[in-house]
Every structure is written in C-alpha cells, then in structure tokens.
C-alpha positions as CSV (number, residue, x, y, z in Angstrom):
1,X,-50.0,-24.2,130.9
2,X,-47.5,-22.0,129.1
3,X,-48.3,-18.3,128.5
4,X,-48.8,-17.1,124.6
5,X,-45.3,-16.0,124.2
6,X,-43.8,-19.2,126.0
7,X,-45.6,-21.3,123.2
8,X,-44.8,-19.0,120.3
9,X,-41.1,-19.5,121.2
10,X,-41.5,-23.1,121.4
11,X,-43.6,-23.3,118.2
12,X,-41.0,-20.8,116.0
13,X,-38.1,-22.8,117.2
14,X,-37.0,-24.5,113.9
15,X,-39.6,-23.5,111.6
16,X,-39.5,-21.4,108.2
17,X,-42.1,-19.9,108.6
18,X,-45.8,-19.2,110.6
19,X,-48.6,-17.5,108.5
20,X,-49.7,-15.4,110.4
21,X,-48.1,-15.6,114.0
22,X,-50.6,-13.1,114.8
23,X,-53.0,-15.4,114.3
24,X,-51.3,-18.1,115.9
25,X,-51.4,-15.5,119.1
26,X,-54.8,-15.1,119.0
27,X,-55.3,-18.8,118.8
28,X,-53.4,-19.8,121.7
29,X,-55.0,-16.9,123.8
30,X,-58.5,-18.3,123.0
31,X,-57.0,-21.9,124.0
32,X,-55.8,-20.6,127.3
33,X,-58.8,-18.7,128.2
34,X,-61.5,-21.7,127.0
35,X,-59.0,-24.4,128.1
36,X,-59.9,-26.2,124.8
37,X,-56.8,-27.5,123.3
38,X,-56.0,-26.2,119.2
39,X,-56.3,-28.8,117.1
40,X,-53.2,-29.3,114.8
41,X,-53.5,-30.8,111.4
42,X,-51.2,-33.0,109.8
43,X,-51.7,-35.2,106.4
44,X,-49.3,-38.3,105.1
45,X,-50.1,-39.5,101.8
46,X,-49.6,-43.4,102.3
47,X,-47.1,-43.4,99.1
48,X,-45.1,-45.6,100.5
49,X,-45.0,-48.7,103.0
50,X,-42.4,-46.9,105.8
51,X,-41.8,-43.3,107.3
52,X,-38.0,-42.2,107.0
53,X,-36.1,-39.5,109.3
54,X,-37.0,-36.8,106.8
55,X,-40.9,-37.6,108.4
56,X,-40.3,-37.1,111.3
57,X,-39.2,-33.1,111.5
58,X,-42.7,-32.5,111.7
59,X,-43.5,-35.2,113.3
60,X,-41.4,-33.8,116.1
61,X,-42.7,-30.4,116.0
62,X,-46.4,-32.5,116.4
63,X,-44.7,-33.6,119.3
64,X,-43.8,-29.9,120.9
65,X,-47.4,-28.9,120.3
66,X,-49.0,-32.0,122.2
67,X,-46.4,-31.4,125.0
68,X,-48.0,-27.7,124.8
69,X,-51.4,-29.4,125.8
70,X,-52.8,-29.2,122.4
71,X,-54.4,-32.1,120.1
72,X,-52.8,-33.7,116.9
73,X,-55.1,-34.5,114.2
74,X,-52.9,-37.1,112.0
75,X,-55.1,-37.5,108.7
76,X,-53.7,-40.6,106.7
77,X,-54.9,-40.0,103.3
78,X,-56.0,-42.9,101.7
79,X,-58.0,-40.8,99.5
80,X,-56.1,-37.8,98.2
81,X,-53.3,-40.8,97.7
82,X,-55.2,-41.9,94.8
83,X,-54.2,-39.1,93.4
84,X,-50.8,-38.5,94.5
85,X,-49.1,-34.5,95.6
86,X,-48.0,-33.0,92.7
87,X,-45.7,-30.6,94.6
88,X,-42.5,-30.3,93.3
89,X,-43.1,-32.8,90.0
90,X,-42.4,-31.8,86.9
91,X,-44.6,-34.9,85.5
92,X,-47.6,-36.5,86.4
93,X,-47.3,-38.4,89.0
94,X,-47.7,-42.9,88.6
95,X,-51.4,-43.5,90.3
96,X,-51.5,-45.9,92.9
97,X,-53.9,-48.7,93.8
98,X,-56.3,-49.1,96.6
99,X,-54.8,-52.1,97.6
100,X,-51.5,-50.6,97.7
101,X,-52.5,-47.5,99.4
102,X,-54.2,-49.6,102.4
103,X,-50.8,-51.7,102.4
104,X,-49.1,-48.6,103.0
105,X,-51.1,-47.2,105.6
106,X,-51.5,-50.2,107.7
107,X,-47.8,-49.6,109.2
108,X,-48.4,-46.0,109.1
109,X,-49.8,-45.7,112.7
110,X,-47.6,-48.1,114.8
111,X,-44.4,-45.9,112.9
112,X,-46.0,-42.2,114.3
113,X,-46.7,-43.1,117.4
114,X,-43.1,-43.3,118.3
115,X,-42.6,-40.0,118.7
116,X,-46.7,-38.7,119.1
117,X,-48.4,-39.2,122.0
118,X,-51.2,-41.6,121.5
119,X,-53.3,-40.3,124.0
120,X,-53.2,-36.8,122.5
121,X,-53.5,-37.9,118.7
122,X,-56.8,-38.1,116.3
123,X,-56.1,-40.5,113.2
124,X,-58.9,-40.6,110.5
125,X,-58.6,-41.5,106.7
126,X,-59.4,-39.0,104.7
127,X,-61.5,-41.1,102.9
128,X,-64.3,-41.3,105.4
129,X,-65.1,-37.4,104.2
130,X,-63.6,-37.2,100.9
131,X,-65.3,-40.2,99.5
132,X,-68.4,-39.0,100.4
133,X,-68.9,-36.4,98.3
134,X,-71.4,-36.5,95.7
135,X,-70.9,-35.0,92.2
136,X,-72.5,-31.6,93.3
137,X,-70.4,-31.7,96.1
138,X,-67.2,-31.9,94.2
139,X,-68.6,-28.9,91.4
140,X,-69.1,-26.9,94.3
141,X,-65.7,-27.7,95.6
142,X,-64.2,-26.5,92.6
143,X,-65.5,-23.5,92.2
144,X,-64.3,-22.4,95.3
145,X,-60.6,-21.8,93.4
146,X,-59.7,-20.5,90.2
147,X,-57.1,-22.1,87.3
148,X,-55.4,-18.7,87.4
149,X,-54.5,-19.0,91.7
150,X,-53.6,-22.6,90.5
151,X,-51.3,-21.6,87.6
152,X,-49.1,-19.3,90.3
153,X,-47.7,-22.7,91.9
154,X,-44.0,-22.9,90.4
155,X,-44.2,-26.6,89.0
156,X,-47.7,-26.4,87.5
157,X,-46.5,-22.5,85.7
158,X,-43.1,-24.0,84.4
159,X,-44.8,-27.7,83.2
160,X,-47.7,-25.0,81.7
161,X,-45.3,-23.2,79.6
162,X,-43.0,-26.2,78.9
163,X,-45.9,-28.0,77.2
164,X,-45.6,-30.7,79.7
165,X,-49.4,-32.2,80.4
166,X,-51.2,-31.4,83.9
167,X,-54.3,-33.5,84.4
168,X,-57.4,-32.0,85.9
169,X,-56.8,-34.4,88.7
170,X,-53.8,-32.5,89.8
171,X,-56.0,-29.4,90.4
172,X,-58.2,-30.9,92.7
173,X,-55.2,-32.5,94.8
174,X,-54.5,-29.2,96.8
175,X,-58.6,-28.6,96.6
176,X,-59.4,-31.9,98.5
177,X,-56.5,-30.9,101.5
178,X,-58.3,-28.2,101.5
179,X,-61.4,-29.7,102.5
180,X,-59.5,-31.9,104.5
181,X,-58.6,-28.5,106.9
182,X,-62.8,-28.1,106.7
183,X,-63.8,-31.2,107.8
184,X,-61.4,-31.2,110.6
185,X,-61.6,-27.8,111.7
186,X,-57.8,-27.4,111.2
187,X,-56.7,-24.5,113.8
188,X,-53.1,-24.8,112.9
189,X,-51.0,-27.4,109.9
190,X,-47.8,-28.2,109.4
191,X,-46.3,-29.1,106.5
192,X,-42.6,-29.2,104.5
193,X,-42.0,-25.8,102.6
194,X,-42.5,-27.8,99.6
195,X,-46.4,-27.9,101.0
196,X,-46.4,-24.3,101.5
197,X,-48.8,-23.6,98.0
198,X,-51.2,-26.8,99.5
199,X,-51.8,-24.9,102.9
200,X,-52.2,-21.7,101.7
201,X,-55.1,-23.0,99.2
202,X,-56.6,-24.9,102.8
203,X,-56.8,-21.5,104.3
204,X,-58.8,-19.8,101.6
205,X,-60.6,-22.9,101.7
206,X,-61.8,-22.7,105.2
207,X,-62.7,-19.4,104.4
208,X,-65.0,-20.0,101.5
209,X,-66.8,-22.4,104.0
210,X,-67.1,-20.0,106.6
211,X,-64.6,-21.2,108.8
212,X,-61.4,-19.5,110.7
213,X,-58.5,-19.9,108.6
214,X,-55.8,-22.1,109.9
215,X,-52.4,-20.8,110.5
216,X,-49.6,-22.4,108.7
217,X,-46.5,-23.5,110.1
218,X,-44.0,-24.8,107.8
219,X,-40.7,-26.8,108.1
220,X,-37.1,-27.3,106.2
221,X,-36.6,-30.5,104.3
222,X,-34.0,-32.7,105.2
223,X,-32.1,-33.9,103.5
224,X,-30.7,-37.3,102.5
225,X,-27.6,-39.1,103.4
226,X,-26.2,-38.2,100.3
227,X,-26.4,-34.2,101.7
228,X,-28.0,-33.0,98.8
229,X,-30.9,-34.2,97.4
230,X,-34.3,-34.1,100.0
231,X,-34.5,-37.6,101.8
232,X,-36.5,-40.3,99.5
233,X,-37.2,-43.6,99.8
234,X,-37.0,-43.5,95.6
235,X,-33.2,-41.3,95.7
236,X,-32.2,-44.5,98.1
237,X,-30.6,-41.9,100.1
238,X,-33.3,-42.4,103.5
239,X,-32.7,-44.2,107.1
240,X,-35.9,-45.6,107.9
241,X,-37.5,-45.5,111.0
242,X,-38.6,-49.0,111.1
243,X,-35.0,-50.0,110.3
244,X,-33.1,-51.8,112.6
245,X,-30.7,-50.0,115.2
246,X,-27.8,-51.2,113.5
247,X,-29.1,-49.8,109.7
248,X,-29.9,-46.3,111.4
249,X,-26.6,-45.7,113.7
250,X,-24.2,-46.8,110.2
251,X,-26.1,-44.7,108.2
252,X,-26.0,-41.8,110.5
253,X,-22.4,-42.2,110.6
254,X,-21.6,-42.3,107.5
255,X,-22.7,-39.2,106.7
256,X,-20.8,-36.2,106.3
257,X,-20.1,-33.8,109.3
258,X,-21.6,-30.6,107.9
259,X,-24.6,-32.4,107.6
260,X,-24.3,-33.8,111.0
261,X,-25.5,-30.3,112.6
262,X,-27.9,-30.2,110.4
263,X,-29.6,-33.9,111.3
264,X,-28.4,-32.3,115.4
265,X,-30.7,-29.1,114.5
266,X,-33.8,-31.2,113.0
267,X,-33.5,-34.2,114.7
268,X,-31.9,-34.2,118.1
269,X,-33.8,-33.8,121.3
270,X,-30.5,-31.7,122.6
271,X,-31.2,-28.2,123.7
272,X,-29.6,-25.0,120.9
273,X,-26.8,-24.1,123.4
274,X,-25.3,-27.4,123.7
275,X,-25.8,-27.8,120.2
276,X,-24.1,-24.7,119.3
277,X,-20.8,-25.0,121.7
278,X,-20.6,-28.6,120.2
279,X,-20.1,-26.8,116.8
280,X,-17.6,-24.0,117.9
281,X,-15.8,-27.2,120.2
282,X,-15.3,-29.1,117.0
283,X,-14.5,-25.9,115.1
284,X,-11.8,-25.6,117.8
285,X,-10.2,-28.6,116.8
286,X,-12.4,-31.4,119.1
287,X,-13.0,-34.5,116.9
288,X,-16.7,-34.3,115.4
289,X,-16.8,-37.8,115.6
290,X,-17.6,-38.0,119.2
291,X,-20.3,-36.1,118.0
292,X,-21.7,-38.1,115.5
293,X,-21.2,-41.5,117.5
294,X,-23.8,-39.5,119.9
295,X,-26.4,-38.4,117.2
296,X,-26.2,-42.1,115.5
297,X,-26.8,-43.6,119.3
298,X,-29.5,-40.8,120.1
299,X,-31.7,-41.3,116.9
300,X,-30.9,-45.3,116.6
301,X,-32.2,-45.4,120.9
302,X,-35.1,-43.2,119.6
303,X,-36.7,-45.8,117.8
304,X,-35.4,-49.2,118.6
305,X,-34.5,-49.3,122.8
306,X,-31.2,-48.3,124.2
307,X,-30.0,-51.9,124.4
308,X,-30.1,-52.1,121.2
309,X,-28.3,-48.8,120.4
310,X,-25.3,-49.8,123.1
311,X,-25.3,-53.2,120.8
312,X,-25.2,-51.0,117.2
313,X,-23.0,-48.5,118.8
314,X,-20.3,-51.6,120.1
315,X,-20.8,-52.8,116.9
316,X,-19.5,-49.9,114.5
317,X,-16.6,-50.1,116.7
318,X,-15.8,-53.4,116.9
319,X,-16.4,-53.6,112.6
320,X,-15.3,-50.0,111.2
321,X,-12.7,-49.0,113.8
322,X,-10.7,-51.8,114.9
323,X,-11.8,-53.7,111.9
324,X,-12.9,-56.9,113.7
325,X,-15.7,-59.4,112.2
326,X,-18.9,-58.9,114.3
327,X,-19.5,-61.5,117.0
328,X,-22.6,-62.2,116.2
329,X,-24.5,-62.3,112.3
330,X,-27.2,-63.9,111.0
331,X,-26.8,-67.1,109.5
332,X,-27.7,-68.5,105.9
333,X,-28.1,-72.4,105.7
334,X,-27.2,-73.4,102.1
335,X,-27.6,-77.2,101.0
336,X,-24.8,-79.5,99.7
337,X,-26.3,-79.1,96.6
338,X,-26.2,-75.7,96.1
339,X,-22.3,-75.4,96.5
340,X,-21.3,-78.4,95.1
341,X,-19.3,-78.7,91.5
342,X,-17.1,-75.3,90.9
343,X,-19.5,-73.7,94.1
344,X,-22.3,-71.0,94.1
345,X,-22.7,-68.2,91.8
346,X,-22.2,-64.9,93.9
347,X,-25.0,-63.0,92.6
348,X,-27.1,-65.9,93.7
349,X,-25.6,-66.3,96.7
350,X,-26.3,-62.7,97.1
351,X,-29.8,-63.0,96.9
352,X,-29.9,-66.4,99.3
353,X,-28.2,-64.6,101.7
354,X,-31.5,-62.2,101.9
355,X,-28.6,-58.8,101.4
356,X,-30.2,-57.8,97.8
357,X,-33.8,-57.9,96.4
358,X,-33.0,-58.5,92.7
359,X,-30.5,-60.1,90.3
360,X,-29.7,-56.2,89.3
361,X,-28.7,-55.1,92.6
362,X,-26.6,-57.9,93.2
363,X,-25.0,-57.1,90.0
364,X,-24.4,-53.4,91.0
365,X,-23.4,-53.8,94.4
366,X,-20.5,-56.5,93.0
367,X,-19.3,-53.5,90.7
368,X,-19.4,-51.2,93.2
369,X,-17.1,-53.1,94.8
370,X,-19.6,-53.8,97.8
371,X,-19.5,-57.6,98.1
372,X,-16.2,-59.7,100.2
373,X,-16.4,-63.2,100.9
374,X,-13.6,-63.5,103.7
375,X,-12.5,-59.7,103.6
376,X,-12.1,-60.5,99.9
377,X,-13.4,-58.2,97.5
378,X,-15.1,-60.0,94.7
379,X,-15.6,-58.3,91.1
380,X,-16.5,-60.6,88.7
381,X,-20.4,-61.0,89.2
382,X,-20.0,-64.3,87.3
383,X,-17.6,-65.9,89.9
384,X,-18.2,-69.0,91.7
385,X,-18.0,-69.7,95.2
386,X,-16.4,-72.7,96.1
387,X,-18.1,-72.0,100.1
388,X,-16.6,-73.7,103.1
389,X,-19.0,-73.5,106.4
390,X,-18.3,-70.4,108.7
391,X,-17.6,-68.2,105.8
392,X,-18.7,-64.5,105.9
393,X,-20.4,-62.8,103.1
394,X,-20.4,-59.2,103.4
395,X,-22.6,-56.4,101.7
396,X,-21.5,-52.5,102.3
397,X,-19.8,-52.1,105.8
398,X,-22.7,-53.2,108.2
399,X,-24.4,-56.3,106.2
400,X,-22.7,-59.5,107.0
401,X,-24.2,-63.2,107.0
402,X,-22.7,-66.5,108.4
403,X,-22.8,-69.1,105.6
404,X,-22.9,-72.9,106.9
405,X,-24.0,-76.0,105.2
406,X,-27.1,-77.6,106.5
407,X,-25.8,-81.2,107.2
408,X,-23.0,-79.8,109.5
409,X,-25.3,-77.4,111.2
C-alpha cells in the first residue's frame, strides 16, 4: 500500500479542493495502520436515463481511490431524486416520478461500472434508509440545521431576495445527503464544486449524529462541447457514455482545441508531463489535431472496445478529411408507397430514417442546414423527395442512412 503522502498526491491531483487534508491524513494513516479500507461516498441523482463525460470526472477520481485499495460506496438516489438538487437553480426544480426515477436508474449501474471496479464498489438506493424514516424521524432531522446556515447558499440567498419561491422541500434536499453520509459512514465524498454547500451540510450532519465528519473532495465541472456552458444532457451540448464510438470520437473532435487540454486534464488517462509537452509541442507550431484524433480514439476505446474506435477513428477520415461517403451505414427500407407520386416529404423522411425524434427537430436541423440527400443540401422543409434506391440521407457530419426500396431489397 501507498504511504500517506503517496495517496494525498494522488488524491489532490486534479481536484479544487480537500476540506480538510488534514483530516484526509489522519484518515488514510488509520487505514494503513487497521488495514480497513476508507469508505468513499458518491451520490447520482437518477435525473436522467444516461451518464455523460462530464460524470465521469469523479467517476474517475472513484477510480484513483479504489486503485489506492480503498471502497466506493456509489448511492443511486432514488429517493432524494424525488426531490431533485436545487444547486445552482434559480427556480424550483420539475419533480419527477417514481416510475421515471427507477427508469433512470436501471442503466445507471451497467454505465459506472466502466470505469469503477465492481469488485471494490457498494451500490445502495438511498431509499432503503431515507424512506424509512418516520415523521419524528424527519422533525428530528430538521432540527439538526438552521434556515439561516441554509439562506448562506448563493442560489437560495439571491431567489430569497429576488422574491422567487423556495419550497420547504428544497431545504431538506441537502438535509437527506446529509443523512445519506450517516447511514453510510461516509469517510471521504466527492462531489462537483457546484456540491460544495451539499457536503459541507453532510459534515455537520455526521457531527450532530455523533459521527467523524467526512472530508470533502471536490472537482471542476466540465464543460460541454459547446466550451462554455457545464455539460448537460438539457444544453444538448453532452457526449454520452452509452453513445456509440462513432457519436463520442466526432463529437470530441469537433470541439475546439482550447478545450481539448481541458477534456486531456479531466478525462485522459495520460500522465501530466506528456500532457504538458503536448501543449508547449502544439504551441511550437505541431498540429493539435494529432492530438485531438488521440483524445477522441482514447475516450471513444474507453467505453466502446478498441475495434470499434480504429473503425470510428477510419471513419472521420475517410468522411471529414478526404470527404468520401462511409462504406458502410445503416439502412432504411421505405415501401413503394411511401415515395411514390411527387416522393417523400423530407421531414418525414427524416424521422423514418430514425436521425430525429420529432417533427420540430427535423424542422430545425433542415434550417440549420444539416440535412443532404446526395451531398445536396436541402432547405425547404416542405420538399419532396422523389428517392431512388442507394440514396444517402445525411444528418450533421457523422449521421448517414442507406435508403432502398423494399421490393428491390
């Protein structure tokens, strides 16, 4: 095992902060000397169905800390997402359903556990504790905090004075993380530093109950492929982890190349110093795309399989560099029926061809200028398509589709 100082290096690289590292110290020493491993706290409110990149910065850091010998507690919360974080919203936040909460936690597990160690990771729902509470319980709970400690958070003080409303369920969110750190017996959490309000509340928390405070450890945001907003599923501006190679290695390229070091410094498995000389190289005058081609294969290899990163990676060549068609697409099978007369309309052809979810977003992507038939750009999202079989519908640079009709298939 590593000595104190090894781990604390480890543990700072990449982090904001660690309150206290003193008594991060003291917990590692006692974990060395008892051989019992810290346990290390982390909660994901099941908001929505997939984990993006902008998960898995602490997810990563989990990662370091198993590697260090120590034991992940990953808490789903079912429970406190009935509820829903308030941090950094300047309006209540829409509740969800059980139902939907349960639908977004069932993929939850199989998405972590490509970058935790199963064998060195606890998942529980928060539920099992939270929901068991009685009345008392809860009124006990509560007086454990006071609305003046709450009113210091940023976004509850500036939605107080705005005359915005705060429900009395967006008090007990941070409360019931808090008891989430007691029932657990949290040594250490991570968290984003937009959590950094939520884990401070867990530590005096644990104290009320008599137990050790955890330390916190907290992490940057990352942001999105548009570089400036924090990655979200609801900004549009995410790569997925469940997406498929070919998704995550375009998006990563198309993003811009300051923001490339940045995805290299939170994302990348690559050591500091070759990091670093890769920036000062490309300062130099190297070409940063190199750079990026090995991030986008790196992170797309990371969770699909190399195979398929060689495939996405020969694929972004073959389409945005030498501008060739890919070989291979999937295929849409329209009837006769469908195309017949003046043709197809394109935004319905848009949504047959699985590349959009709704009528809108057909209509948006065709002003965008998004949509070619035939390396034709098309406009007009009341144009007919008079399609031919072998024709190739394309959304965006990476989304293309074989169109054939049925009775010559």
């Amino acid at each position: 095992m590593k000595t104190v100082e090894e781990q604390i290096e480890i543990i700072r690289r990449g982090t904001v902060q660690i309150i206290p590292e003193d008594d991060l110290r003291q917990k590692l020493r006692r974990s060395i000397e008892t051989g019992s491993p810290l346990r290390i706290k982390y909660g994901a409110d099941p908001s929505a169905p997939d984990i993006h990149l902008g998960h898995t910065v602490p997810l990563r850091k989990l990662r370091e800390f198993q590697d260090l010998g120590h034991l992940v507690v990953f808490i789903i919360g079912d429970f406190t997402a009935l509820v829903g974080d308030p941090s950094g919203k300047s309006k209540t936040r829409k509740r969800l359903s059980s139902t939907e909460i349960m639908e977004n936690a069932r993929t939850y597990q199989e998405q972590v556990f490509k970058i935790l160690d199963r064998e060195k990771t606890e998942v529980v729902y928060n539920s099992s504790w939270l929901s068991a509470l009685s009345f008392p319980d809860v009124i006990d709970l509560t007086s454990r905090y006071t609305v003046a400690r709450m009113l210091e958070r940023d976004d509850f003080a500036n939605r107080y004075k705005s005359g915005k409303p705060i429900s009395v369920l967006e008090f007990l969110y941070p409360l019931m993380q808090g008891y989430d750190s007691v029932a657990i017996k949290s040594d250490v959490e991570l968290g984003g530093t937009d959590q950094t309000f939520n884990l401070l509340v867990a530590r005096d928390i644990q104290k009320e109950y008599g137990e050790t405070p955890q330390v916190i450890v907290t992490l940057p945001l990352l942001e999105g492929t548009d570089g400036v907003q924090k990655m979200s599923k609801s900004l549009g501006n995410y790569i997925g982890v469940s997406e498929s190679a070919l998704e995550i290695y375009g998006k990563i390229m198309s993003i811009s190349d300051d923001l490339m070091w940045r995805y290299f410094d939170l994302l990348s498995g690559r050591n500091r110093d070759e990091i670093d000389k890769a920036k000062r190289d490309c300062a130099s005058g190297a070409n940063p795309m190199i750079w990026k081609k090995k991030l986008a294969f790196e992170i797309s290899e990371c969770f699909s399989s190399p195979e398929a990163a060689v495939a996405a990676r020969e694929q972004f060549e073959s389409v945005h560099q030498k501008k060739e068609i890919p070989a291979e697409m999937a295929t849409v099978r329209l009837d006769p029926d469908e195309v017949s007369g003046v043709g197809i309309n394109i935004v319905t052809l848009l949504r047959r061809a699985g590349l959009v979810d709704s009528n809108s977003e057909a209509r948006r992507k065709i002003k965008e200028g998004a949509v070619s038939i035939n390396n034709k750009k098309i406009f007009e999202h009341n144009a007919e398509i008079a399609v031919k079989d072998n024709d190739i519908i394309r959304l965006g640079k990476r989304n293309f589709r074989k169109l054939v009709i049925w009775q010559n298939v």
